[in-house]
C-alpha positions in Angstrom: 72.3 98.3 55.8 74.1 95.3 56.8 77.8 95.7 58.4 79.7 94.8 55.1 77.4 97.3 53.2 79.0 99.9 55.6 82.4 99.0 55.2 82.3 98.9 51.6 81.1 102.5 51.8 83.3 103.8 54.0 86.3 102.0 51.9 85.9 103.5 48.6 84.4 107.0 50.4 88.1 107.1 52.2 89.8 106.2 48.7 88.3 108.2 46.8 89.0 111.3 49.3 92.7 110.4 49.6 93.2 109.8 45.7 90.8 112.6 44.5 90.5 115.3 46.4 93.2 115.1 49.0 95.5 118.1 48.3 93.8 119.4 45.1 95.5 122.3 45.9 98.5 122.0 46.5 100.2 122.9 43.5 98.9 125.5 41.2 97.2 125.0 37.6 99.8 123.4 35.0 100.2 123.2 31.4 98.1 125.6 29.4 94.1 123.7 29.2 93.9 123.3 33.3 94.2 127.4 34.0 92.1 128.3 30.5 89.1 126.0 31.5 88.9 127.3 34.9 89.1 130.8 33.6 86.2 130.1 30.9 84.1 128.6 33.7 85.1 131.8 35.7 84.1 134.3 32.7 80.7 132.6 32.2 80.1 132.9 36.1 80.5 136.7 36.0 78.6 137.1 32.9 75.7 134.6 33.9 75.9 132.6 30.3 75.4 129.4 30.9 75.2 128.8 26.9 78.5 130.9 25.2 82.1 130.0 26.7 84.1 132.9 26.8 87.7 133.6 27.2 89.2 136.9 27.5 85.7 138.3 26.8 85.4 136.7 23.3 83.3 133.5 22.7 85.6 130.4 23.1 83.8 127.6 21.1 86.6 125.1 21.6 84.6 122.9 24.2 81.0 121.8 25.2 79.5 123.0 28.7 79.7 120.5 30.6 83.0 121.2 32.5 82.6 124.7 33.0 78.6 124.5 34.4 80.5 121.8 37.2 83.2 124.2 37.7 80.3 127.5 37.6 78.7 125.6 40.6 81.8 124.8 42.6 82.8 128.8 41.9 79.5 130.0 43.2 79.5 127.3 46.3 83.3 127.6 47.2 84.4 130.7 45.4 87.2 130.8 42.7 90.6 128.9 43.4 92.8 126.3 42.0 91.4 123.6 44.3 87.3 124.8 43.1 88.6 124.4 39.8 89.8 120.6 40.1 86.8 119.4 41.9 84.7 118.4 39.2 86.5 115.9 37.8 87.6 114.3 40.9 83.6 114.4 41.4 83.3 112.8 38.3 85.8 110.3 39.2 84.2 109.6 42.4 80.8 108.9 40.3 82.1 106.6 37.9 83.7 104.2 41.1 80.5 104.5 42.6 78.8 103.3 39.1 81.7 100.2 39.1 81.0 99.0 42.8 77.2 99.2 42.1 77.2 97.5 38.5 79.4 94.6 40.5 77.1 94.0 43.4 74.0 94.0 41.1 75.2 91.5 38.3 78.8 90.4 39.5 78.7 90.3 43.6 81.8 89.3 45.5 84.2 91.5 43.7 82.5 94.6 44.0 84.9 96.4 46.2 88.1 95.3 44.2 86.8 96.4 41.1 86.1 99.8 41.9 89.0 100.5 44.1 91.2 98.6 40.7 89.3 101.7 39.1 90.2 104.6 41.4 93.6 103.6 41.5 94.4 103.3 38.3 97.3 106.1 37.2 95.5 107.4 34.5 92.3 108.3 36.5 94.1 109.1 39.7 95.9 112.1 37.3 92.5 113.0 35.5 90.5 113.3 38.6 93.2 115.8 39.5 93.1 117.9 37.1 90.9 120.8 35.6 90.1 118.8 32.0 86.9 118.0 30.1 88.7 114.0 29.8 87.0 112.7 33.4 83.7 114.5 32.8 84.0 112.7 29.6 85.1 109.4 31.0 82.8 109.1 33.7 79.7 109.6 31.6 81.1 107.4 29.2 82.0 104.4 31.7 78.3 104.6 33.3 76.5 104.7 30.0 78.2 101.4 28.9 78.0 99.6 32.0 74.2 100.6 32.1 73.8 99.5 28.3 75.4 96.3 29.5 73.1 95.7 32.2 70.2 96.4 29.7 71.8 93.5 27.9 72.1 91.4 30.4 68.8 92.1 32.4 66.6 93.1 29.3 65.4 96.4 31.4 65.1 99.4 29.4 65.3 101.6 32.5 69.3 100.4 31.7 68.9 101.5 28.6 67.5 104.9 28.8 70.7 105.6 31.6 72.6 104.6 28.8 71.6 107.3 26.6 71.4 109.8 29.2 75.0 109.2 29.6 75.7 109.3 26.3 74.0 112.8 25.8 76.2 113.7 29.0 79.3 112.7 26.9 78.2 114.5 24.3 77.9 118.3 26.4 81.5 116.8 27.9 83.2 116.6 24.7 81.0 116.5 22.0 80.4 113.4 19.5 82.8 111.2 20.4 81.1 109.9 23.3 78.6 108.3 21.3 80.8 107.3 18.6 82.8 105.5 20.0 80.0 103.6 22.1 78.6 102.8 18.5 81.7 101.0 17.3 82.5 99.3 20.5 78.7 97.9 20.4 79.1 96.8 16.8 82.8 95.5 17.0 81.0 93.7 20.0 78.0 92.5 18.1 80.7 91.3 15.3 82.2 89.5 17.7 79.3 87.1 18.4 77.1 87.9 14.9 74.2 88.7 16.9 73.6 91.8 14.3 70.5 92.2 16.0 71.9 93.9 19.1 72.8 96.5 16.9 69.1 97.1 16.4 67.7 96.6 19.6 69.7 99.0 21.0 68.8 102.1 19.1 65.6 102.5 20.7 63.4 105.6 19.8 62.3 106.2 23.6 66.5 106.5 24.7 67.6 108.2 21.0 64.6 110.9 22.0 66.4 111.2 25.6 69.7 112.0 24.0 68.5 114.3 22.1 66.4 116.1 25.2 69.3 116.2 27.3 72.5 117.3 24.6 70.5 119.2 22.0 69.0 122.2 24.0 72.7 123.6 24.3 73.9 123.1 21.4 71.2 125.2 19.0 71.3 127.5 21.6 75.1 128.4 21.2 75.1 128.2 17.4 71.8 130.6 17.7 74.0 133.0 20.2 77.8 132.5 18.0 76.6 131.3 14.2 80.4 130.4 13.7 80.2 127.7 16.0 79.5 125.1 14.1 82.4 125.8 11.5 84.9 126.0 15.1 83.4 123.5 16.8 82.7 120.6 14.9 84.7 121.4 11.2 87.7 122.6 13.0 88.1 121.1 16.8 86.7 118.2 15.9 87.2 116.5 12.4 90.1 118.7 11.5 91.6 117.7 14.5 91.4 113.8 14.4 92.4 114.4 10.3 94.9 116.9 10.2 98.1 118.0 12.4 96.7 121.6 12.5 97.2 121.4 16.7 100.7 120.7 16.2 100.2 117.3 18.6 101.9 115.0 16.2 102.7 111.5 17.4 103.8 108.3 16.1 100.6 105.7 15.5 101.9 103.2 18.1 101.8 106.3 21.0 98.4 105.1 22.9 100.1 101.8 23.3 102.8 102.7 26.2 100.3 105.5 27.4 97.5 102.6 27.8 100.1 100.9 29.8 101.2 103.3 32.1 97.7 104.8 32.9 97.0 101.7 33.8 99.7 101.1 36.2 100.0 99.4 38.9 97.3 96.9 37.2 98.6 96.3 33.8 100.2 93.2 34.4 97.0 91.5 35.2 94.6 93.7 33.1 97.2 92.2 30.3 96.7 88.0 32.3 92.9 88.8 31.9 92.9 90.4 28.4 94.4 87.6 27.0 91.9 84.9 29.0 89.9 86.5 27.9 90.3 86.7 24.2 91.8 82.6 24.3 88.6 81.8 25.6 86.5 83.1 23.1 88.6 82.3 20.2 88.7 78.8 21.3 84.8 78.5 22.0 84.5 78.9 17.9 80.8 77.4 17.6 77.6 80.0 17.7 76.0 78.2 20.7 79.0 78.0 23.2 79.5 81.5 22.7 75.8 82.9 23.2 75.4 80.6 26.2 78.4 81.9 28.2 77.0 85.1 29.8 80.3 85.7 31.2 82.5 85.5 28.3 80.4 87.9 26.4 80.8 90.5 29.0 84.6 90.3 29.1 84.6 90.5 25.6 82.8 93.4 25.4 84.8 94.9 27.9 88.0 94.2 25.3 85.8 96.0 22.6 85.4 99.1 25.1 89.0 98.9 25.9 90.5 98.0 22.4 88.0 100.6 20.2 89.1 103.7 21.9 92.5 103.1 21.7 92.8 102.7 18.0 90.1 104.8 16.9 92.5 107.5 18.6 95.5 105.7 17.5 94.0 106.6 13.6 94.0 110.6 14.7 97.0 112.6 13.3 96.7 114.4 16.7 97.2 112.8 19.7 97.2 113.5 23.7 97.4 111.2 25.8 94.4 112.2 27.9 92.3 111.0 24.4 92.2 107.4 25.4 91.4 107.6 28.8 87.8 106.7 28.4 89.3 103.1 27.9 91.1 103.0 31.0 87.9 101.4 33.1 87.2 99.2 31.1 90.7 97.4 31.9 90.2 98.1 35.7 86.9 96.5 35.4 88.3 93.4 33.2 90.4 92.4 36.0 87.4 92.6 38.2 85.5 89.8 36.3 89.1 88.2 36.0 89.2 88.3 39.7 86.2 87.1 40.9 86.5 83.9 38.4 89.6 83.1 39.3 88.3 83.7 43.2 85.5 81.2 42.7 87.6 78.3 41.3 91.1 79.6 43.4 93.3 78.9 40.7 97.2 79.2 41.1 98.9 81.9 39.8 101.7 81.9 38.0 105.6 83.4 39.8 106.1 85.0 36.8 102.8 87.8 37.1 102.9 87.9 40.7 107.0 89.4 40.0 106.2 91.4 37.3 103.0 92.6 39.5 105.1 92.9 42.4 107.5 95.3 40.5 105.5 97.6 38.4 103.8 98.3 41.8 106.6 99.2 43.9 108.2 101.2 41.0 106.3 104.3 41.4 107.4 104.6 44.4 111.1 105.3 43.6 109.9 108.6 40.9 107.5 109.7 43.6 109.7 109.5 46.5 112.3 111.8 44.0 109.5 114.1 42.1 111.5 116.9 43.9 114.6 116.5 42.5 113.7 115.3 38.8 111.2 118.2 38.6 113.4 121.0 39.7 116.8 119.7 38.2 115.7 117.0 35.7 117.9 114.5 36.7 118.0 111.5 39.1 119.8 112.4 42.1 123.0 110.3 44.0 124.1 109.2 47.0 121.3 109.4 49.7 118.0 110.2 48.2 118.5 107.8 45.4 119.8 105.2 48.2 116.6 105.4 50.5 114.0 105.5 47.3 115.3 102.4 46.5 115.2 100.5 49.5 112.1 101.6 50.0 111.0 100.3 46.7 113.2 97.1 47.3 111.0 96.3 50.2 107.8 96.8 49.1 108.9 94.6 45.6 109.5 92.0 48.1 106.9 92.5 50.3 104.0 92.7 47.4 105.7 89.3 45.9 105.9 87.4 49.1 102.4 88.1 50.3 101.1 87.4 46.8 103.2 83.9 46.7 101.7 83.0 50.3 98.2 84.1 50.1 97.1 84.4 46.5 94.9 86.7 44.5 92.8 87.3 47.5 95.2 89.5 49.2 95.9 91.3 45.6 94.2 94.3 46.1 95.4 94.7 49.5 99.0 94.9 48.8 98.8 96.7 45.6 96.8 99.6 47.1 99.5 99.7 49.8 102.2 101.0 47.5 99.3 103.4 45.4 98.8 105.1 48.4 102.5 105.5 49.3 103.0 106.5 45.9 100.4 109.1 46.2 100.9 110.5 49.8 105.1 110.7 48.4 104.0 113.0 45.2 101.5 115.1 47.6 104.6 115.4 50.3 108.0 115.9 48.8 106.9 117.4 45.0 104.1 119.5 45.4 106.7 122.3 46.2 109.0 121.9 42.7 106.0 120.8 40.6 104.2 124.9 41.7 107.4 126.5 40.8 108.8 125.1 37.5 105.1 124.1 36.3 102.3 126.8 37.5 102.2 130.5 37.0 100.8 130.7 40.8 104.2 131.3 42.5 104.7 133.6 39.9 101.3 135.8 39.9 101.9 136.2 43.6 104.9 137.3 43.2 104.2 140.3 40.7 101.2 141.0 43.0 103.3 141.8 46.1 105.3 144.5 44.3 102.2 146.4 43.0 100.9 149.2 44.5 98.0 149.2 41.8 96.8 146.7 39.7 98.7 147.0 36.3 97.5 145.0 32.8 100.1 142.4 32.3 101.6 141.2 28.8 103.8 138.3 27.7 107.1 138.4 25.3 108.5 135.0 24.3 106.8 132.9 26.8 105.3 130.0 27.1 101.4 129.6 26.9 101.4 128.1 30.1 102.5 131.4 31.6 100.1 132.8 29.8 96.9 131.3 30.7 98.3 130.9 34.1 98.4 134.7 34.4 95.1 135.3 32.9 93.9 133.2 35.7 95.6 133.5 38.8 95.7 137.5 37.7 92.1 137.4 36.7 93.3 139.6 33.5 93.4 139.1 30.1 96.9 139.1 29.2 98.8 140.7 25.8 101.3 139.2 24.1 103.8 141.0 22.4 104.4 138.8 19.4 100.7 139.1 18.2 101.2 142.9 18.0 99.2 143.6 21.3 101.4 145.7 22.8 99.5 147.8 25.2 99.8 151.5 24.8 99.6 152.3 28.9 101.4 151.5 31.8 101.9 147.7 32.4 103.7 144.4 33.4 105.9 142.2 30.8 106.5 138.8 31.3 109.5 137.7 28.9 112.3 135.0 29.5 115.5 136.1 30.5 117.1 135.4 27.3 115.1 137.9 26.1 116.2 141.1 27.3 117.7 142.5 23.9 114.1 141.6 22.3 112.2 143.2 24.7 114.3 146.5 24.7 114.0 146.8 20.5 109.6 146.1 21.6 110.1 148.7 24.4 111.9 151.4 22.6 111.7 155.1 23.8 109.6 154.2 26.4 110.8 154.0 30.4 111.6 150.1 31.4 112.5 148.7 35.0 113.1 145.5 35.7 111.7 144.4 38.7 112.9 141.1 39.8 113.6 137.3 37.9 111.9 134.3 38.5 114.5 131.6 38.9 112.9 128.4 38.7 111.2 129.3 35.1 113.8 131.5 34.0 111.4 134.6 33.9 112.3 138.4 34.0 109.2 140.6 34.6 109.3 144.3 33.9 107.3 147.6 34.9 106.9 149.2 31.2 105.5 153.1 31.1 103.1 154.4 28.9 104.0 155.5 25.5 104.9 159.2 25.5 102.8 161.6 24.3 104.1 162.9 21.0 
C-alpha cells in the first residue's frame, strides 16, 4: 500500500465518520417514516421474521426488507436506540463513496479522491445518510449497480455486469421495482443518445437477469405466501397508485424536483450545472456517428446526464412527490463534476469569475442557516442584532475566502476550500441546533418526559395530534399507541396525548370518567393527561 493509497483511505474514512455518523444521535427520530421504520425493524427483531414487516403487531406491507434486516443487525449488535436506527443508511452511504473512489482509480485515476468526497458532501446524501429511510439503501445500491454496468461497458468484463444486477436486485428488496426501472430507461435514453440499440441487448444478459432474480425473488414469494394481500398493498397500491394517483396526499407542482435537485446538491451545483452543460455542448456539437463512438469519455458523461436527468423526471411525472424520491440522481451529478474535474485538471483550463463567485457563495451560505438552526427551529424566524451579525460575517469571510483562493490557485484547490465550509456547516447544525431540532421535531423529549412521572407503565393514546407524535411514541415508548379519532379509545387506565387547544375535545371523548392533567409540553404545544378506567356500570 503505497503512502497516497493510505492517505486516500484515511481521507474519506474521516469524512465519512464526521458527515455520517458523527452525532447520529443527537437529536431524536423526526417526521413520521424515521421512528415507524425503526420500530418495524424493532418488531420483526422480537418476533424473529425476517420475511413479514410488522407494525403494531399487524403485517406492514408498505416497504421491502432491506432497511429493516440492516437496522435488525445493528439492533441485535448495538441494541435499540435512535443512533442503531440511523446507522444503516449512513453505512450505505459510506458504501456507495467507497464504490465512487474505487470506480475513479480503476477507469478515471487522478480524481478519485475529489469525486467521492464531491459525493459524501453533497446535502442531499449528507441528510439521507442521517436518517432512518429506505432512500440511501436505495441510492447506494442503485449508484454501484450503474457505475459497475458502466465499467462492464467500458472494460467488456461481465464480472461488472453480474455486480450490476446484484445491485439492482438489492434495489429492488430496498424499494422495490424502481431500482431497476429506472436503470432501464437511463440505459436506453443512453443507448438513444448514441443509436447503439445494441447495448440495450447486450446488457440483458441471462447469467446477471438469473442473479437478480436469485438475490430479490426469495423474499418476495415468501411474503406474499405468509400475507396473500401483499401484492394488492404492495405493488397495486404503494407503488403504481402512488406514482398515478394523489391518494398519499403528497401533491406537488411538476417543476418540484427541480429546486430540490439543486439544493441536495449544494455546495456543488454551480459546477455540477458548468459540467452538465459541457457536457451536453459537446455531444451535441460532435453530431456524426464516428466522433461520438470514438470519444470514450464523452459517452460516460453523457450517460451520467441520463442517470441524472431520468430520475428526475420520471419522478417529476408522479402525482406524489417527496423530495427524498430523486435522490438516487444526486451521484450521478457529484460524479459528473469528477470527470469534469479531472479534464479540466489535465489541460488546466481557466475558469471563469463568474462560477468561481457563484461557487464561492452557494458554499458559504449554509453556513449563515446552520450557524442560526436554533433560533429558526424554535421560533421560525431569523433572529437580530448579534446572532444575525456574527452568522454573517462568518459567512462574509468564508465567501471571500473560497473566491480568493479559487481566483489564485484554480480548480485544484476546489475541493479543499469547499469542504472547508461543508464541514463548518455540519459541525454548526450538530452544535447549536441539535437541542431545538429534539424538542419542536422528535417525540424523544417528550416520551421521557411522560416516563419520569409513571409509577407503572400505562398504554398511551393520541387525540388531535400529529403522526409524528404518534409514531414517535410507539417507538421511543416501545407501545402501540391509540388514537382517539379512529375510535380506539381504550377502555382502561392510560395516557392521552392531545394538543392544548384541545382540552374541550378531550373532555366531551373523556366524559364520566376521572381526568388529570399532568403537565404541558411547551415546545410542541402538547397537554398529556392520566385518564382512568371506564367505570363499571
Amino acid at each position: 500500500m503505497t503512502n497516497r493509497t493510505r492517505t486516500d483511505i484515511l481521507l474519506l474514512a474521516g469524512f465519512c465518520a464526521f458527515l455520517f455518523f458523527y452525532g447520529l444521535g443527537q437529536f431524536g427520530l423526526i417526521g413520521a417514516d424515521e421512528p415507524r421504520y425503526a420500530q418495524v425493524a424493532r418488531e420483526m427483531l422480537d418476533r424473529h421474521d425476517w420475511v413479514t414487516p410488522v407494525l403494531g403487531g399487524h403485517p406492514w406491507l408498505e416497504k421491502p426488507p432491506l432497511y429493516y434486516w440492516q437496522a435488525m443487525i445493528v439492533y441485535s449488535i448495538v441494541g435499540v436506540s435512535d443512533t442503531a436506527a440511523r446507522i444503516p443508511s449512513a453505512f450505505d452511504a459510506t458504501l456507495l463513496i467507497i464504490a465512487i473512489y474505487l470506480f475513479f482509480r480503476k477507469f478515471r485515476r487522478g480524481v478519485e479522491v475529489d469525486a467521492a468526497l464531491i459525493a459524501a458532501s453533497c446535502a442531499g446524501i449528507i441528510g439521507y445518510a442521517r436518517a432512518a429511510s429506505m432512500d440511501m439503501p436505495l441510492t447506494a445500491a442503485f449508484g454501484i449497480g450503474m457505475l459497475a454496468w458502466w465499467a462492464w461497458r467500458e472494460s467488456g468484463r461481465k464480472i461488472y455486469l453480474a455486480a450490476f444486477y446484484a445491485f439492482m436486485a438489492f434495489g429492488m428488496l430496498a424499494k422495490g421495482p424502481v431500482a431497476p426501472f429506472l436503470a432501464a430507461i437511463v440505459i436506453v435514453a443512453f443507448a438513444a443518445a448514441f443509436r447503439d440499440w445494441r447495448l440495450i441487448l447486450q446488457s440483458l444478459w441471462i447469467p446477471g437477469i438469473v442473479l437478480f432474480l436469485l438475490i430479490s425473488l426469495p423474499w418476495y414469494l415468501a411474503v406474499q405466501l405468509a400475507n396473500p394481500e401483499f401484492f394488492h398493498e404492495f405493488i397495486l397500491e404503494h407503488n403504481l397508485a402512488r406514482f398515478s394517483s394523489n391518494l398519499y396526499h403528497h401533491p406537488e407542482p411538476f417543476w418540484y424536483y427541480l429546486p430540490v435537485a439543486v439544493l441536495a446538491l449544494i455546495p456543488w451545483i454551480v459546477f455540477v450545472c458548468a459540467a452538465l452543460v459541457e457536457s451536453l455542448r459537446t455531444w451535441w456539437s460532435e453530431r456524426t456517428t464516428s466522433a461520438r463512438e470514438s470519444d470514450l469519455e464523452l459517452q460516460f458523461r453523457v450517460f451520467l446526464c441520463c442517470w441524472l436527468f431520468v430520475p428526475i423526471v420520471f419522478f417529476s411525472l408522479s402525482q406524489s412527490k417527496l423530495p427524498g424520491y430523486i435522490l438516487p440522481a444526486i451521484p450521478a451529478g457529484a460524479i459528473l463534476l469528477g470527470e469534469y474535474l479531472r479534464q479540466h485538471f489535465e489541460v488546466n483550463t481557466s475558469t471563469s469569475k463568474w462560477l468561481v463567485l457563484c461557487h464561492a457563495f452557494i458554499a458559504a451560505a449554509p453556513i449563515l442557516p446552520a450557524i442560526l438552526i436554533g433560533y429558526l427551529v424554535a421560533q421560525r424566524r431569523m433572529p437580530l442584532g448579534r446572532p444575525l451579525l456574527f452568522a454573517s460575517t462568518v459567512t462574509a469571510v468564508f465567501f471571500v475566502g473560497i473566491a480568493l483562493t479559487l481566483f489564485r490557485t484554480g480548480l485544484r484547490m476546489l475541493r479543499f476550500v469547499t469542504l472547508i465550509s461543508v464541514v463548518i456547516t455540519v459541525a454548526a447544525v450538530l452544535k447549536m441546533g441539535t437541542v431545538a431540532v429534539d424538542q419542536k421535531l422528535s417525540a424523544r423529549p417528550l416520551a421521557i418526559e411522560l416516563a419520569s412521572l409513571e409509577t407503572h407503565r400505562l398504554p398511551i393514546a393520541v387525540f388531535g395530534a400529529s403522526r409524528e407524535i404518534e409514531y414517535g411514541l410507539a417507538f421511543y415508548r416501545n407501545q402501540v399507541v391509540a388514537r382517539y379519532e379512529a375510535g380506539d379509545i381504550p377502555a382502561g387506565e392510560h395516557l392521552l396525548v392531545a394538543p392544548a387547544t384541545w382540552m374541550d375535545n378531550v373532555a366531551k371523548q373523556t366524559a364520566g370518567r376521572h381526568v388529570s392533567l399532568l403537565g404541558h409540553y411547551a415546545p410542541q404545544n402538547l397537554d398529556y393527561y392520566w385518564v382512568a378506567a371506564t367505570p363499571v356500570k
